[in-house]
ROTOR-91551 format. One record per atom (N, C-alpha, C, CB): residue number from 1; residue in three letters; atom name; y, z, x. Coordinates in steps of 0.2 Angstrom, whole numbers. Glycine has a CB too. Layout:
# residues N
<atom pos="NUM" code="ALA" site="CA" c2="Y" c3="Z" c1="X"/>
...
***
This chain:
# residues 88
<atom pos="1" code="UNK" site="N" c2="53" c3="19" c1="30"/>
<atom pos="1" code="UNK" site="CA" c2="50" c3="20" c1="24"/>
<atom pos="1" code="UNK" site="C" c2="43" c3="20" c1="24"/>
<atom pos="1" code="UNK" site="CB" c2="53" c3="14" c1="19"/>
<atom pos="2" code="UNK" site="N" c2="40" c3="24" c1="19"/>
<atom pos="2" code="UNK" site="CA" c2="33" c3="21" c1="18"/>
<atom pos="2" code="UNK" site="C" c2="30" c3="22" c1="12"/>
<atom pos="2" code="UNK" site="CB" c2="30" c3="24" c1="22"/>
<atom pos="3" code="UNK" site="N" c2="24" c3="19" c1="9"/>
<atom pos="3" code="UNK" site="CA" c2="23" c3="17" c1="4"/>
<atom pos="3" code="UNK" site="C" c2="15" c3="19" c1="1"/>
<atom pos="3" code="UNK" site="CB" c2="24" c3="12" c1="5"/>
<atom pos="4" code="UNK" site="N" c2="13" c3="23" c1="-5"/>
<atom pos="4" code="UNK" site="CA" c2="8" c3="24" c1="-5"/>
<atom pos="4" code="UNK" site="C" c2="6" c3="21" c1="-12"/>
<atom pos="4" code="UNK" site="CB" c2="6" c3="31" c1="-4"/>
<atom pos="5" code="UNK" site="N" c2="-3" c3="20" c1="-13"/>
<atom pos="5" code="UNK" site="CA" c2="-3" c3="22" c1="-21"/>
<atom pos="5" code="UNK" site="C" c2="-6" c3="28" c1="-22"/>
<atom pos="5" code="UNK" site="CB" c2="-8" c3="17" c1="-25"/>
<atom pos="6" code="UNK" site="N" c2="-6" c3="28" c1="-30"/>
<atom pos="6" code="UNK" site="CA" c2="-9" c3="33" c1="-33"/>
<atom pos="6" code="UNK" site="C" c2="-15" c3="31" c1="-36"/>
<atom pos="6" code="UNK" site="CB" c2="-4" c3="36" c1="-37"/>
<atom pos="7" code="UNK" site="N" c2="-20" c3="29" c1="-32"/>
<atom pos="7" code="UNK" site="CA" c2="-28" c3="23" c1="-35"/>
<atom pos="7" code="UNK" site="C" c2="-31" c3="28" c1="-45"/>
<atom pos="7" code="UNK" site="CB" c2="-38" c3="24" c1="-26"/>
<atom pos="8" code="UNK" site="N" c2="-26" c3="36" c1="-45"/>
<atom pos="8" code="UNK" site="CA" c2="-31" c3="35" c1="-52"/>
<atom pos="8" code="UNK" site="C" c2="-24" c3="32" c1="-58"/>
<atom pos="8" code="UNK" site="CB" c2="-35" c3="45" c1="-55"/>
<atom pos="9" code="UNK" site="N" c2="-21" c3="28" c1="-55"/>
<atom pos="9" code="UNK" site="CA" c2="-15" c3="24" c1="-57"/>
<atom pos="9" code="UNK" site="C" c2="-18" c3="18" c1="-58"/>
<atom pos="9" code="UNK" site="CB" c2="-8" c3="25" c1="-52"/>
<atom pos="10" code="UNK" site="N" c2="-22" c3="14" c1="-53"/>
<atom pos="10" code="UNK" site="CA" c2="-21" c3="8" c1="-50"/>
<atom pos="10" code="UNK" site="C" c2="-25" c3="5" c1="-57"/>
<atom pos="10" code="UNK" site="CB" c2="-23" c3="6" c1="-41"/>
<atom pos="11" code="UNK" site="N" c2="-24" c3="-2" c1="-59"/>
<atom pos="11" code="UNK" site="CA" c2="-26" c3="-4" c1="-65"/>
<atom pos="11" code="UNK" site="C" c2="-31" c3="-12" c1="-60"/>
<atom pos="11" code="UNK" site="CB" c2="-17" c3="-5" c1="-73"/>
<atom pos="12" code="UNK" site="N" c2="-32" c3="-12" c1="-54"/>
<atom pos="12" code="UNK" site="CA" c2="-33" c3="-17" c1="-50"/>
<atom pos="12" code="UNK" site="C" c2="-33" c3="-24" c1="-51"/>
<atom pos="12" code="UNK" site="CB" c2="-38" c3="-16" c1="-49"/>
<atom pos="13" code="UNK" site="N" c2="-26" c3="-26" c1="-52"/>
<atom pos="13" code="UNK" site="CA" c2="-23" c3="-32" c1="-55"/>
<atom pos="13" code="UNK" site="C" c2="-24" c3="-36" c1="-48"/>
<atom pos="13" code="UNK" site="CB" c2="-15" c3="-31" c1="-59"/>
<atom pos="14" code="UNK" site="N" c2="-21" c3="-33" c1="-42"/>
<atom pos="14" code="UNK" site="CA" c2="-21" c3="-36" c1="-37"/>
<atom pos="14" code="UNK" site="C" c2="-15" c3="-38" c1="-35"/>
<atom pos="14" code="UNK" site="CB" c2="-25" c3="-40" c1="-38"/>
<atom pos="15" code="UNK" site="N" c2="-9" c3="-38" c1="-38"/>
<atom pos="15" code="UNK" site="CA" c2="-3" c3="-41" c1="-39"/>
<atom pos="15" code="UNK" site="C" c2="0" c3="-41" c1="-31"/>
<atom pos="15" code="UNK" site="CB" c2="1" c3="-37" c1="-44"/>
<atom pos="16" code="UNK" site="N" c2="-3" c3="-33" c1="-30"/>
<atom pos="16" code="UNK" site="CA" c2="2" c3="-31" c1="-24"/>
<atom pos="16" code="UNK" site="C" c2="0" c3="-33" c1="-16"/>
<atom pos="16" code="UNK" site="CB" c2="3" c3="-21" c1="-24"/>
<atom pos="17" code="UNK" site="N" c2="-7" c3="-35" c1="-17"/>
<atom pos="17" code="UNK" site="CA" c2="-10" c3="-38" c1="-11"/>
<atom pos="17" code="UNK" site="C" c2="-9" c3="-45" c1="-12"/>
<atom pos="17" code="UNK" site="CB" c2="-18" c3="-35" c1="-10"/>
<atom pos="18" code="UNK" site="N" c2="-6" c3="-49" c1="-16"/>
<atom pos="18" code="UNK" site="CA" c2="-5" c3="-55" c1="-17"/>
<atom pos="18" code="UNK" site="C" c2="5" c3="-55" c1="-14"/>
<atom pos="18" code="UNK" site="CB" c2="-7" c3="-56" c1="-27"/>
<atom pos="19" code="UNK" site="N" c2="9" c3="-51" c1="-15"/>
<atom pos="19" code="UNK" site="CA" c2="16" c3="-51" c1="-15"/>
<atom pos="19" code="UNK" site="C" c2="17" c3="-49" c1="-5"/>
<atom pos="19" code="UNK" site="CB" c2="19" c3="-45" c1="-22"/>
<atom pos="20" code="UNK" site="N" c2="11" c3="-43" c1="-4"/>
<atom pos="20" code="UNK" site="CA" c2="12" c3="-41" c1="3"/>
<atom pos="20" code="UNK" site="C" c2="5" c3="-38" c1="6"/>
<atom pos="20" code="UNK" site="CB" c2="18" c3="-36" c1="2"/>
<atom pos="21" code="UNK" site="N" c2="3" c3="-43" c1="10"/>
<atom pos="21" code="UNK" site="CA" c2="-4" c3="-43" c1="11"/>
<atom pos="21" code="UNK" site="C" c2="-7" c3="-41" c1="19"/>
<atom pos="21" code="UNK" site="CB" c2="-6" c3="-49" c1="9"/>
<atom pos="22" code="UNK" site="N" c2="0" c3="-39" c1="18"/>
<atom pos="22" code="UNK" site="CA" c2="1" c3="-35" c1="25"/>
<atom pos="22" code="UNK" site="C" c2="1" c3="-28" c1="24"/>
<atom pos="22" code="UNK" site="CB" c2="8" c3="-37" c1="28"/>
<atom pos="23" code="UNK" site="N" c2="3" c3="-25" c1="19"/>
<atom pos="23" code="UNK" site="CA" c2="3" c3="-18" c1="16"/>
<atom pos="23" code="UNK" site="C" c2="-2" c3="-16" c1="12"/>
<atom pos="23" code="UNK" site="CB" c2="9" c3="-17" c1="13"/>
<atom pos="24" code="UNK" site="N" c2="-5" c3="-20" c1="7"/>
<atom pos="24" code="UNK" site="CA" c2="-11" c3="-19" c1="3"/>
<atom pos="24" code="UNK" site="C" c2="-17" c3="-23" c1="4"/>
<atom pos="24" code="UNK" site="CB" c2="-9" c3="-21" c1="-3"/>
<atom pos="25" code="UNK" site="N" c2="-22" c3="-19" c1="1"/>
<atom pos="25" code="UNK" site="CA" c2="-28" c3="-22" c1="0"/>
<atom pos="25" code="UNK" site="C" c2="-34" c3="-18" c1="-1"/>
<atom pos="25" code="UNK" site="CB" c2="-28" c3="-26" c1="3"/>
<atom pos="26" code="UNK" site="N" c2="-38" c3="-24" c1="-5"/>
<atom pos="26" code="UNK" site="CA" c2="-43" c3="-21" c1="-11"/>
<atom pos="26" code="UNK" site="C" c2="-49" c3="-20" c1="-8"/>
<atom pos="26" code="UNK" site="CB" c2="-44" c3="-26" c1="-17"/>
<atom pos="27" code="UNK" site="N" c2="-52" c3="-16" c1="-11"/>
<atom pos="27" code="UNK" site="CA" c2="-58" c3="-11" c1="-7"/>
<atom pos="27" code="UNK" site="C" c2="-64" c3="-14" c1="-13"/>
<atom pos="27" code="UNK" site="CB" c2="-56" c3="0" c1="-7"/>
<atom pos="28" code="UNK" site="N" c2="-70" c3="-11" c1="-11"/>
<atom pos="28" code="UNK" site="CA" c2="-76" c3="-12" c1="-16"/>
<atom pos="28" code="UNK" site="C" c2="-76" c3="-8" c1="-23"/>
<atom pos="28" code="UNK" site="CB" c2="-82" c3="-11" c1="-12"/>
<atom pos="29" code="UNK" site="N" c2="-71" c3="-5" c1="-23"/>
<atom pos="29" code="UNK" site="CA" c2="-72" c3="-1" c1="-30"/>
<atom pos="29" code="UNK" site="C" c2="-66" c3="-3" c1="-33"/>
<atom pos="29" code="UNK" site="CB" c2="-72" c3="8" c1="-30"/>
<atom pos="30" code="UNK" site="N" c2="-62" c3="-9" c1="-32"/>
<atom pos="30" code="UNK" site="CA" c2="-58" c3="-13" c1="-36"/>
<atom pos="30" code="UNK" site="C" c2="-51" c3="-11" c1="-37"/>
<atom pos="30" code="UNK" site="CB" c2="-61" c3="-13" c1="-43"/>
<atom pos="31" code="UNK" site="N" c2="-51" c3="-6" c1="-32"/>
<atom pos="31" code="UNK" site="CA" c2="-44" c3="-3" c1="-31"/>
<atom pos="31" code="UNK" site="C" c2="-41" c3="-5" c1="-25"/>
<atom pos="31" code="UNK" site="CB" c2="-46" c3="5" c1="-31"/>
<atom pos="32" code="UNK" site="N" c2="-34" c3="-2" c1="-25"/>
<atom pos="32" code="UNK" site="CA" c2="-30" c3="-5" c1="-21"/>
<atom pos="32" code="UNK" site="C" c2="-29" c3="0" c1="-18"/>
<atom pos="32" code="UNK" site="CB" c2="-24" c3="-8" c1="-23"/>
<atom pos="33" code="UNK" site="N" c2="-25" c3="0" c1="-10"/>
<atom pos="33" code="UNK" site="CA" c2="-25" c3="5" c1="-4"/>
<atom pos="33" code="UNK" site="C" c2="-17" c3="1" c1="0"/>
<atom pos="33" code="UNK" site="CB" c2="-35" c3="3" c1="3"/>
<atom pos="34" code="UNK" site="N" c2="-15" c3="6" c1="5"/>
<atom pos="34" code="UNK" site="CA" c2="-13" c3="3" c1="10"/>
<atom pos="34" code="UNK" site="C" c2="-15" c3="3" c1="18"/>
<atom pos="34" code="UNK" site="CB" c2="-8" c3="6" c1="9"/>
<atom pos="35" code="UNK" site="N" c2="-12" c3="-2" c1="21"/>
<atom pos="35" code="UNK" site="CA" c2="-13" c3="1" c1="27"/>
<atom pos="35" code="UNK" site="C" c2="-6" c3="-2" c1="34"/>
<atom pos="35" code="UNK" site="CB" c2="-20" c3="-2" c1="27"/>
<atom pos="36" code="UNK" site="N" c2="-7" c3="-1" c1="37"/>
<atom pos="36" code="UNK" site="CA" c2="-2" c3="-3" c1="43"/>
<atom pos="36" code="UNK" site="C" c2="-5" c3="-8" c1="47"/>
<atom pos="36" code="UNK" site="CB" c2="1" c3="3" c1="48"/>
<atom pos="37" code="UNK" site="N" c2="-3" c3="-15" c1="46"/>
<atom pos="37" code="UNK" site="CA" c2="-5" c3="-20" c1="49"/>
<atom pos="37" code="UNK" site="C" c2="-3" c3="-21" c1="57"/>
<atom pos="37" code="UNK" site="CB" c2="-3" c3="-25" c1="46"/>
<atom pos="38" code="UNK" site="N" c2="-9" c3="-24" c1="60"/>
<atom pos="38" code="UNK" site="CA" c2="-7" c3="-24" c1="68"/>
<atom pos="38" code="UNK" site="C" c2="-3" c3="-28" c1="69"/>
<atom pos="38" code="UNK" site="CB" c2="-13" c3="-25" c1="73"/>
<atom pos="39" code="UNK" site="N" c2="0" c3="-33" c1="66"/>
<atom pos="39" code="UNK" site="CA" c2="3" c3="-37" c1="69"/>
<atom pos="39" code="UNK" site="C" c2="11" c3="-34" c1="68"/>
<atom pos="39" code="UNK" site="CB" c2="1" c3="-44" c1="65"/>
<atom pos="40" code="UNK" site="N" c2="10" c3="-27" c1="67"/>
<atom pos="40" code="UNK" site="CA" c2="17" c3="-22" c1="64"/>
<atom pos="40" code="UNK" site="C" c2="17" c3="-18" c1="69"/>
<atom pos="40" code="UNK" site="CB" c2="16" c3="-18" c1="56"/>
<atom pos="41" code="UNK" site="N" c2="11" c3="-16" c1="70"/>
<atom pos="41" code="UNK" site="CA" c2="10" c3="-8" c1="71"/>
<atom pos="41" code="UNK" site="C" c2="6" c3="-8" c1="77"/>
<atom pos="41" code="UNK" site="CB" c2="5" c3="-5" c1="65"/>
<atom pos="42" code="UNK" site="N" c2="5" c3="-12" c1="79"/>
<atom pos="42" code="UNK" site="CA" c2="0" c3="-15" c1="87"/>
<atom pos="42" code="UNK" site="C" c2="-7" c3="-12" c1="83"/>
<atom pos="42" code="UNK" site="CB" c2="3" c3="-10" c1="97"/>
<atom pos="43" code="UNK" site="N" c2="-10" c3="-9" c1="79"/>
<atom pos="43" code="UNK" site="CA" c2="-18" c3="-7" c1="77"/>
<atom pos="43" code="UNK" site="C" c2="-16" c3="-6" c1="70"/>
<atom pos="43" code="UNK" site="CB" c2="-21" c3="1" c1="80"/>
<atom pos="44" code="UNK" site="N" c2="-22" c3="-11" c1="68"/>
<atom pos="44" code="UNK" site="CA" c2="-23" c3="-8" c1="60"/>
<atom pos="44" code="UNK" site="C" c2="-26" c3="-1" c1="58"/>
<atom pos="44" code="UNK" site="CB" c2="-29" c3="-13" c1="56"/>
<atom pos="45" code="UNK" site="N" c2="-21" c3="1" c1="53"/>
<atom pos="45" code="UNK" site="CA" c2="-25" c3="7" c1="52"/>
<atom pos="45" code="UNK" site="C" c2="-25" c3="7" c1="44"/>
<atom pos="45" code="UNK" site="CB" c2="-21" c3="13" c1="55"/>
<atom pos="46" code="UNK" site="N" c2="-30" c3="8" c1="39"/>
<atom pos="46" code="UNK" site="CA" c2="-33" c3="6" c1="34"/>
<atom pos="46" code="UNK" site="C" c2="-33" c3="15" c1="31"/>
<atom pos="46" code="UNK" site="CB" c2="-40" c3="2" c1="34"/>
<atom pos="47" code="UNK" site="N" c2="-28" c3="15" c1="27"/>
<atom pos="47" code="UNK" site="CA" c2="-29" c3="21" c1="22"/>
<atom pos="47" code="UNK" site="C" c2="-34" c3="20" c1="18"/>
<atom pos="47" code="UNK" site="CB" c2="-24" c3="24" c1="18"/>
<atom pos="48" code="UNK" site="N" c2="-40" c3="19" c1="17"/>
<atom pos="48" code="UNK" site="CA" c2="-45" c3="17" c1="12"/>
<atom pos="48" code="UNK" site="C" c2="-49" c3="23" c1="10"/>
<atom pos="48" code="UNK" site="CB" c2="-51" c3="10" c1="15"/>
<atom pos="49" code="UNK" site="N" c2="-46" c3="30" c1="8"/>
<atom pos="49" code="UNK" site="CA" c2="-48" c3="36" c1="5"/>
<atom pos="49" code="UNK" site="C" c2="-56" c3="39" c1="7"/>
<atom pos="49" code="UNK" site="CB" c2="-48" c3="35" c1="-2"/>
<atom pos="50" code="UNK" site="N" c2="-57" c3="35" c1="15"/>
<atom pos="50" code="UNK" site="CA" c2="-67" c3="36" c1="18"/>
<atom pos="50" code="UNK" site="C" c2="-61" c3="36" c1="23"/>
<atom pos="50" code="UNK" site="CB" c2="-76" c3="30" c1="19"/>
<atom pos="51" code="UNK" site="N" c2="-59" c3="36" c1="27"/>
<atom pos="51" code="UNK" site="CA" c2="-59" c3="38" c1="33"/>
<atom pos="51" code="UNK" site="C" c2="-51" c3="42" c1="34"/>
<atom pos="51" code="UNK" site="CB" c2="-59" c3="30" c1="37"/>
<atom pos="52" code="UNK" site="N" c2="-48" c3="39" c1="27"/>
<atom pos="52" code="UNK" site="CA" c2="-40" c3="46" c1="28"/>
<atom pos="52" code="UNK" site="C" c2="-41" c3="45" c1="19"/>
<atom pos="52" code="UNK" site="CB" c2="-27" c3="42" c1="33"/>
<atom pos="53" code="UNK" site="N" c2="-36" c3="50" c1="18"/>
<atom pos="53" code="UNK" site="CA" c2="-37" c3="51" c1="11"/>
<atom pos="53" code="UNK" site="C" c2="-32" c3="45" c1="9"/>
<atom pos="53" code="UNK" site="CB" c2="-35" c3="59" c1="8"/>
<atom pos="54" code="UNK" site="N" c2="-36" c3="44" c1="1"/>
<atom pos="54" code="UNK" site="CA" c2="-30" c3="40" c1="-5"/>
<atom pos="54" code="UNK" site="C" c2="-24" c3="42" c1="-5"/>
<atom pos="54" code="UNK" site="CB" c2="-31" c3="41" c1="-12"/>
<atom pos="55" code="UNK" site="N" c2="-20" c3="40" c1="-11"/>
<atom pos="55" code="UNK" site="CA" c2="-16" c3="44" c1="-13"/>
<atom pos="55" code="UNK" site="C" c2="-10" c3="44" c1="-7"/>
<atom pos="55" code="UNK" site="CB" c2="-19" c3="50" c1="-14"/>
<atom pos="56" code="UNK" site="N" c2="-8" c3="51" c1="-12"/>
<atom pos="56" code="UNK" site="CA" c2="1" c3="52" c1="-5"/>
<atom pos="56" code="UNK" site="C" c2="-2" c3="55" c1="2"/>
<atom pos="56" code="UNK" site="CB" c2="9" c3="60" c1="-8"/>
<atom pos="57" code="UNK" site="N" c2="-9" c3="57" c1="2"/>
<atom pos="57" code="UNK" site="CA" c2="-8" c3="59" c1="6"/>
<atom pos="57" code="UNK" site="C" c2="-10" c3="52" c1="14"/>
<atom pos="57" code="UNK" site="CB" c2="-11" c3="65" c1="5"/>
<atom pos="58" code="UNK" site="N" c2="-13" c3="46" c1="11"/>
<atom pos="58" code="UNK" site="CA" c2="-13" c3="39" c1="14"/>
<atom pos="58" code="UNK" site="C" c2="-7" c3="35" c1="14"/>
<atom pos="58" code="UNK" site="CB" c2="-18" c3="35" c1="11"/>
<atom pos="59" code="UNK" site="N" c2="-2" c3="40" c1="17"/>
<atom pos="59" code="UNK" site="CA" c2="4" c3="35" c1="17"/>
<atom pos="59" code="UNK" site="C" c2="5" c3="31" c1="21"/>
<atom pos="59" code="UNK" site="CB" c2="9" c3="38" c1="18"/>
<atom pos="60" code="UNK" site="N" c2="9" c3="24" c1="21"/>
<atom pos="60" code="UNK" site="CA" c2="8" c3="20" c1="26"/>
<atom pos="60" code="UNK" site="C" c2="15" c3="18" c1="27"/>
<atom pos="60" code="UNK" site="CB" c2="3" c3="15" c1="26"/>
<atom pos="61" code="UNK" site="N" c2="16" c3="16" c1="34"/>
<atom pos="61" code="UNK" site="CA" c2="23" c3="14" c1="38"/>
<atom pos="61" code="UNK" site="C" c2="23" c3="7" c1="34"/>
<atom pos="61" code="UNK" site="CB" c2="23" c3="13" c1="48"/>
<atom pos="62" code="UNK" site="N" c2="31" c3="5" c1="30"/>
<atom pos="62" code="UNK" site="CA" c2="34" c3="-2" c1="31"/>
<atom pos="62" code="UNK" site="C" c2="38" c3="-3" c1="35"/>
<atom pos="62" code="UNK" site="CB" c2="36" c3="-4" c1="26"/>
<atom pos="63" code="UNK" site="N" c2="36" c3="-9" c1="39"/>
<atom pos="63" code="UNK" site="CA" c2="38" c3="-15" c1="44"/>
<atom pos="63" code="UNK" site="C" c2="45" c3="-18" c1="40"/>
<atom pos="63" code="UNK" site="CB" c2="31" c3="-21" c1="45"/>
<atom pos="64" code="UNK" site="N" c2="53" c3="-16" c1="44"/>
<atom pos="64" code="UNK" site="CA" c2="57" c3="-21" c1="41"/>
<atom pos="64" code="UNK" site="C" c2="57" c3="-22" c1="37"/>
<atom pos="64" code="UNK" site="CB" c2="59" c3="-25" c1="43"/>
<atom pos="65" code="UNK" site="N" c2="53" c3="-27" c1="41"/>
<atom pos="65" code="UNK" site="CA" c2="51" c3="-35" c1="39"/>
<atom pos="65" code="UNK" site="C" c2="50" c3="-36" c1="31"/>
<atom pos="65" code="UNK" site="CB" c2="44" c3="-39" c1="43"/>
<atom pos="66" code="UNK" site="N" c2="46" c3="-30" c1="29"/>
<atom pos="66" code="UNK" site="CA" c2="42" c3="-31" c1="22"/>
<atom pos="66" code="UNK" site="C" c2="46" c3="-25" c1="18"/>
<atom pos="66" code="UNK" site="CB" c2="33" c3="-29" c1="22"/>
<atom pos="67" code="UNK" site="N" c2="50" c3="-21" c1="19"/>
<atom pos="67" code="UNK" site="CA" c2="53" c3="-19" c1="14"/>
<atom pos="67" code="UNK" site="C" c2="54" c3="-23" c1="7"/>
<atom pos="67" code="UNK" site="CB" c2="58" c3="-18" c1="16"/>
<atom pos="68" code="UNK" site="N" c2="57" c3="-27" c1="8"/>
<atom pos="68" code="UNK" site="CA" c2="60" c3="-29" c1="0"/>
<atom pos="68" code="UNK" site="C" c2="53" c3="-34" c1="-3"/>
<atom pos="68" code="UNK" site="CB" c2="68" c3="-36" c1="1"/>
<atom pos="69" code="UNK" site="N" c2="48" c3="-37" c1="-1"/>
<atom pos="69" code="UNK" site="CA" c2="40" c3="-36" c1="-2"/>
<atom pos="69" code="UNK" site="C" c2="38" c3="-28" c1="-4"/>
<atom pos="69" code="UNK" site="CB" c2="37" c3="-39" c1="6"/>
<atom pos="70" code="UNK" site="N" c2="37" c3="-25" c1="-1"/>
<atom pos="70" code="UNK" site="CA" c2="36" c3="-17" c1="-5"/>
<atom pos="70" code="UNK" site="C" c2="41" c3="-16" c1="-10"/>
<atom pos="70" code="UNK" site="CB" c2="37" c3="-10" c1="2"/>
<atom pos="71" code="UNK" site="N" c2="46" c3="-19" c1="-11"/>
<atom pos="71" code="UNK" site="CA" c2="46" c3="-14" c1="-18"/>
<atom pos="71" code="UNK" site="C" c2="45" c3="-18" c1="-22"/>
<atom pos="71" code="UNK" site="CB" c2="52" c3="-11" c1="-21"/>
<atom pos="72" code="UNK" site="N" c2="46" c3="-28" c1="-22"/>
<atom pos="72" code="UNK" site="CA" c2="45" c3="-31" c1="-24"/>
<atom pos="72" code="UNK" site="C" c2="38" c3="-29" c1="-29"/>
<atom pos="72" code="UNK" site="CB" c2="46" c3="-36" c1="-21"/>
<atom pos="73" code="UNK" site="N" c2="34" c3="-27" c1="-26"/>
<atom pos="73" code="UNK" site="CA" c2="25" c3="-26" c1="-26"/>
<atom pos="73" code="UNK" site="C" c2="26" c3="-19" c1="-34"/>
<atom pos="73" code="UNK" site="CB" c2="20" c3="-21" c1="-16"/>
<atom pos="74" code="UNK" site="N" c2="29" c3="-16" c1="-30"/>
<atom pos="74" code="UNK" site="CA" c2="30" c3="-9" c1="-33"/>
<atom pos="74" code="UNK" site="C" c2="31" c3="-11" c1="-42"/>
<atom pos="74" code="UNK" site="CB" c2="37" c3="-5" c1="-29"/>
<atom pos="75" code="UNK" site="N" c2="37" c3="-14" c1="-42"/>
<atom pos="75" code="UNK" site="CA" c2="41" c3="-17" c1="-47"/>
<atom pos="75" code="UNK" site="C" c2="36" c3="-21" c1="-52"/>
<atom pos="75" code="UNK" site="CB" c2="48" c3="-22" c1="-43"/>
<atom pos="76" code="UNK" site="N" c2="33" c3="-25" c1="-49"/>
<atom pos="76" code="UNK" site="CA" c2="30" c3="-27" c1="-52"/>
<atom pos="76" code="UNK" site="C" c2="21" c3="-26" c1="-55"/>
<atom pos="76" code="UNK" site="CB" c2="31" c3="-31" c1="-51"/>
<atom pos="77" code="UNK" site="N" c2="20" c3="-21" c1="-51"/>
<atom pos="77" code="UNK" site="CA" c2="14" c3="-18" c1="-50"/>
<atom pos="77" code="UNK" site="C" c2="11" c3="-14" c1="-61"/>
<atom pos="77" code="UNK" site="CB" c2="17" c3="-10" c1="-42"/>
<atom pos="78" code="UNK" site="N" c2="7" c3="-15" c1="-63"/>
<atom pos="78" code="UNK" site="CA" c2="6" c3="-16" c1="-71"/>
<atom pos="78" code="UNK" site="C" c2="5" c3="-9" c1="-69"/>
<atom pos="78" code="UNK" site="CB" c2="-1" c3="-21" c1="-75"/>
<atom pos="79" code="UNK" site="N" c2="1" c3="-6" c1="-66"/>
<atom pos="79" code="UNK" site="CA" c2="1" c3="0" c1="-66"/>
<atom pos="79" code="UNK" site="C" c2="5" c3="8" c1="-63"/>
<atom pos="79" code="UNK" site="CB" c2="-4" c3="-2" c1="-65"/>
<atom pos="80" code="UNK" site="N" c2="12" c3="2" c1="-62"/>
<atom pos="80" code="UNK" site="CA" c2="17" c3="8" c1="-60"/>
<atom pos="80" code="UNK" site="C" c2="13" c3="13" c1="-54"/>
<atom pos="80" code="UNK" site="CB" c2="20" c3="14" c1="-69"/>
<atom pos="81" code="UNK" site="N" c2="8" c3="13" c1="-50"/>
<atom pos="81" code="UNK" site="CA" c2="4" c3="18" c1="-46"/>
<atom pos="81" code="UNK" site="C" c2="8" c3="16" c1="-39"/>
<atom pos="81" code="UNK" site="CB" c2="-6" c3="16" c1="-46"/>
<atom pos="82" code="UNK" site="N" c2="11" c3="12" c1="-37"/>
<atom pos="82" code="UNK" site="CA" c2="14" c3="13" c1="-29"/>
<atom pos="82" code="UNK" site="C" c2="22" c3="15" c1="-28"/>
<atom pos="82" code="UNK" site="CB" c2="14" c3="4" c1="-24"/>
<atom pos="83" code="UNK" site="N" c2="19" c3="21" c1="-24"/>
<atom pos="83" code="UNK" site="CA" c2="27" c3="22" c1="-23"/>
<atom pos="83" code="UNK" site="C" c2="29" c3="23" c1="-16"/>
<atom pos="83" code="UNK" site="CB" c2="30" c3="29" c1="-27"/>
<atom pos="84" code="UNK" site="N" c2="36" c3="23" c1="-15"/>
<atom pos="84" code="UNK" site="CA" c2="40" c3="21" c1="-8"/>
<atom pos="84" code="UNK" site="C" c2="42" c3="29" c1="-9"/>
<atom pos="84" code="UNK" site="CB" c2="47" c3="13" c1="-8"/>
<atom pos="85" code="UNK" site="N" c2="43" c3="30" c1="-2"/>
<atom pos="85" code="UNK" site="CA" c2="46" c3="36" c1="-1"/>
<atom pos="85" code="UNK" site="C" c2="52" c3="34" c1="8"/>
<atom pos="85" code="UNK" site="CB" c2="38" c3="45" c1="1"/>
<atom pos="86" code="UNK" site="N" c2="58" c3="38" c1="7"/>
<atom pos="86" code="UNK" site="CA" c2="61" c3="37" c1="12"/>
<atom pos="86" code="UNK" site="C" c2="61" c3="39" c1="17"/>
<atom pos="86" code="UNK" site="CB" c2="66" c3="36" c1="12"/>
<atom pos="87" code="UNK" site="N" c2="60" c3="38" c1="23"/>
<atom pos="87" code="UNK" site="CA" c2="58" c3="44" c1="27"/>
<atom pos="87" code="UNK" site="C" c2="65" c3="49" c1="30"/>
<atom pos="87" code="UNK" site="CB" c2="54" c3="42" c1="35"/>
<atom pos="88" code="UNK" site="N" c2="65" c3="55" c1="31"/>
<atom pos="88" code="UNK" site="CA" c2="72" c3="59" c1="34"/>
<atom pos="88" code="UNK" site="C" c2="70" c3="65" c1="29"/>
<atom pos="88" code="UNK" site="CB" c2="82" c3="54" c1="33"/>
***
């Protein structure tokens, strides 16, 4: 699976880097990102829209482990902006 936002969605509540802080987190323009934690992924890699793009096209791998954390996030997310896609 994997999981992006849509940052001209994100309303920067924070929710989703609170629930799974392994998959999210906030940047200096108050907006939310993903990325693939090394402790998952053996290398962090930070979709933070300077170095890979926002959006769908900064998609990032969920770890097992965090699935039901990613949708939890999603679900509760104010600004409906993160979505899971299945891979296949």
């Amino acid at each position: 699976m994997k999981v992006w936002i849509d940052q001209d969605l994100c309303t920067g509540d924070g929710l989703c880097e609170e629930i799974a802080p392994d998959i999210f987190f906030g940047q200096d323009d108050g907006l939310f990102y993903v990325k693939e934690s090394a402790a998952h992924f053996g290398e962090e890699t930070r979709f933070d829209g300077v170095a890979n793009p926002a959006g769908a096209d900064g998609q990032a791998r969920i770890p097992e482990s965090l699935i039901e954390a990613a949708i939890e996030a999603a679900e509760e997310c104010p600004g409906e902006c993160i979505f899971i896609e299945v891979d296949g």
